[in-house]
C-alpha positions in Angstrom: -29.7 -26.4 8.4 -29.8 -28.4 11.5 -27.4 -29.0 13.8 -26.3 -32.7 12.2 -25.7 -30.9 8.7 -23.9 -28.2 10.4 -21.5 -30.7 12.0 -21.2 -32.6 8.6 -20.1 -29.0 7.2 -17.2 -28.3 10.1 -14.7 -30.5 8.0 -15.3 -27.9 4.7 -15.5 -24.5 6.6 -12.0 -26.2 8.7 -10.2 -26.4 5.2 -11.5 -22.6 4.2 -8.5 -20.7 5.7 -5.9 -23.0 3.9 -7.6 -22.4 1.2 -7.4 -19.3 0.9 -4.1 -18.3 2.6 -1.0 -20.0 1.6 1.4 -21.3 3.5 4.7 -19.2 3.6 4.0 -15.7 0.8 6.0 -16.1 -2.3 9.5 -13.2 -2.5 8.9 -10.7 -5.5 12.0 -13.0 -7.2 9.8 -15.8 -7.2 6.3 -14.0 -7.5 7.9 -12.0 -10.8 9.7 -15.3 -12.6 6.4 -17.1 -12.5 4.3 -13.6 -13.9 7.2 -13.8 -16.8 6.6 -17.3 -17.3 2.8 -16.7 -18.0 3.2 -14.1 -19.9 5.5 -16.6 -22.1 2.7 -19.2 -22.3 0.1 -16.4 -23.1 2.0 -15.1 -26.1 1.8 -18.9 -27.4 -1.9 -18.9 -27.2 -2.7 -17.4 -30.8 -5.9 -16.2 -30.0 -4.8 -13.7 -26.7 -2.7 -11.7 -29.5 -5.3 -9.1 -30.1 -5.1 -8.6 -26.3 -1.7 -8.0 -26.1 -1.4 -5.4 -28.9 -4.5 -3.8 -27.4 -3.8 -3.8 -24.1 -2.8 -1.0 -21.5 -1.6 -3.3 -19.1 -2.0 -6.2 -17.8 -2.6 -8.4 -14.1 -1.1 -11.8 -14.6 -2.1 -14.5 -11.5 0.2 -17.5 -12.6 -1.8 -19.5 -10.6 -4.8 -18.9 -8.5 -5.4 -22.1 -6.1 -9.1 -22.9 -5.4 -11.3 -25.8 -3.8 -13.6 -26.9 -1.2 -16.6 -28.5 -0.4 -20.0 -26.6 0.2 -17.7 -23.7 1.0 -14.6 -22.9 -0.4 -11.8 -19.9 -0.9 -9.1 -19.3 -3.5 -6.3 -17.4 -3.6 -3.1 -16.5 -5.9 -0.2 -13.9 -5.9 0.6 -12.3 -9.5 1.8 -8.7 -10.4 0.8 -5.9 -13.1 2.5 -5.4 -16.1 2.6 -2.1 -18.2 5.0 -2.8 -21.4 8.0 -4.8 -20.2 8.0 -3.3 -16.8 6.3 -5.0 -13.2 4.2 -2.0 -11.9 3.1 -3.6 -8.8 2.3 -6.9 -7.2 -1.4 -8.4 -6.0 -3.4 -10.8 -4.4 -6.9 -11.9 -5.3 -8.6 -14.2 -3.1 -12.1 -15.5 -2.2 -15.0 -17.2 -0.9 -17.7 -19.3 -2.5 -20.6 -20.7 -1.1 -23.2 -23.3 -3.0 -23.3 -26.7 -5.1 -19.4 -27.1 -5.5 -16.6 -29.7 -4.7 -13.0 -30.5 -5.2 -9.9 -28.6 -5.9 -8.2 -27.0 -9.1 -5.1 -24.6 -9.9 -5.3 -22.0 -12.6 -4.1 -18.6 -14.2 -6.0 -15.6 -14.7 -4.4 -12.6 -17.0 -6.4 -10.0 -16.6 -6.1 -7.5 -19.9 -6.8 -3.8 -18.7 -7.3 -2.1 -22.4 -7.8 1.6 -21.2 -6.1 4.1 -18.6 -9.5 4.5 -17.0 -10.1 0.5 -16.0 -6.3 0.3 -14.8 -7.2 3.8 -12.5 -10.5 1.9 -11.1 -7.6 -0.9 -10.1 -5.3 1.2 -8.4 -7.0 3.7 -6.6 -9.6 1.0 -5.0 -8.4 -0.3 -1.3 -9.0 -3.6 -2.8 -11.0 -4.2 -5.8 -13.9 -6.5 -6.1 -14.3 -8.0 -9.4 -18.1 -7.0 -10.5 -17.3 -3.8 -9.0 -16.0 -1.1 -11.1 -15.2 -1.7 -14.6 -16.6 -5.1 -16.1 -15.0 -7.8 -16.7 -15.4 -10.0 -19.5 -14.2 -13.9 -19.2 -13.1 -14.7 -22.4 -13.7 -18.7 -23.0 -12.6 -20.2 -26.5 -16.1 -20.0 -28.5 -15.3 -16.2 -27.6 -12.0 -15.8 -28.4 -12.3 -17.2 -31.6 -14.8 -14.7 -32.3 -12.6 -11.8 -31.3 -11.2 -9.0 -33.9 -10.0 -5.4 -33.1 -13.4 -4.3 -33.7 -14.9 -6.4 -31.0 -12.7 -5.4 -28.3 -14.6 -2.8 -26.8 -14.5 -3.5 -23.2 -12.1 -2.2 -20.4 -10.9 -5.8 -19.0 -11.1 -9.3 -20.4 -9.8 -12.1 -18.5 -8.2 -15.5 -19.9 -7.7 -18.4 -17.6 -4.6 -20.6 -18.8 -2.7 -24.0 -17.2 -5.9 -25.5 -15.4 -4.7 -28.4 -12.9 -6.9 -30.7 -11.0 -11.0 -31.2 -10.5 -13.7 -28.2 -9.8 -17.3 -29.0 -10.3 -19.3 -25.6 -9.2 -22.3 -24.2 -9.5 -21.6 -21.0 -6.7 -21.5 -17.4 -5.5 -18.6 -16.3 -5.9 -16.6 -13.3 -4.5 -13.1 -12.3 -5.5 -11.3 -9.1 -4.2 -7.5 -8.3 -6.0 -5.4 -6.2 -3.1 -2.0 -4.5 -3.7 0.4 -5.9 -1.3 4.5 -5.6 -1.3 6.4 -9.0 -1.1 9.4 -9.5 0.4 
């Protein structure tokens, strides 16, 4: 890259760290209403009922922000769920790097359906996803093929309430941190 494109980038990597860090952290009260009111919305979505009734627990994101140009960062607060009953709060955030542009809003619920996956979760200092147990992104064509003979993995993820404009074709890195809100 010469130094021209690297000056045409400056604007992109400027807008990484808002990006990725919000503004003012969310309180537990607030961070907690929006998990519940995911959880809501996911027990609408007919085909995420296998999930639930085979799930140990489960990391709800109630919405993950993401965007950029060339480079570009997400990040979203959400907490675990083990029966009725908040077990701990998270972040996840990251970087991206490649052939993407604009800027979207999402939720992730993140199904943990043994002990051993949740254990890879809470004992990591940070957990990268596509380290540890894998992690299977469930889209609709797969969902629609699920029974409770297919669910064999240790996590499957569903994204839910997608806002805005992404196109990306990237490298992405996301890491989910334990942190304790105010």
């Amino acid at each position: 890259m010469n130094r021209r494109q690297t000056l045409a980038c400056l604007p992109a990597l400027a807008a990484v760290p808002l990006l990725v860090r919000p503004a003012a952290a969310a309180s537990r009260r607030e961070i907690d209403a929006e998990v519940v009111s995911a959880l809501e919305t996911l027990r609408r979505m007919e085909n995420a009922r296998l999930l639930f009734a085979g799930a140990h627990s489960i990391l709800v994101f109630p919405r993950i922000v993401s965007g950029g140009f060339i480079i570009g960062g997400q990040y979203g607060e959400g907490a675990l769920v083990r029966g009725h009953e908040i077990q701990g709060h998270y972040r996840i955030a990251g970087a991206s790097f490649g052939l993407l542009a604009g800027a979207q809003s999402a939720g992730i619920a993140m199904f943990f359906m043994n002990e051993a996956a949740l254990t890879a979760l809470m004992v990591a200092d940070g957990w990268e996803i596509g380290t540890g147990p894998s992690v299977v992104a469930l889209d609709q064509g797969l969902q629609a093929n699920m029974t409770s003979t297919t669910l064999r993995e240790p996590v499957y993820s569903i994204t839910f309430g997608q806002r805005g404009l992404m196109a990306a074709l990237a490298l992405n890195g996301s890491k989910i941190t334990r942190f304790r809100p105010e």
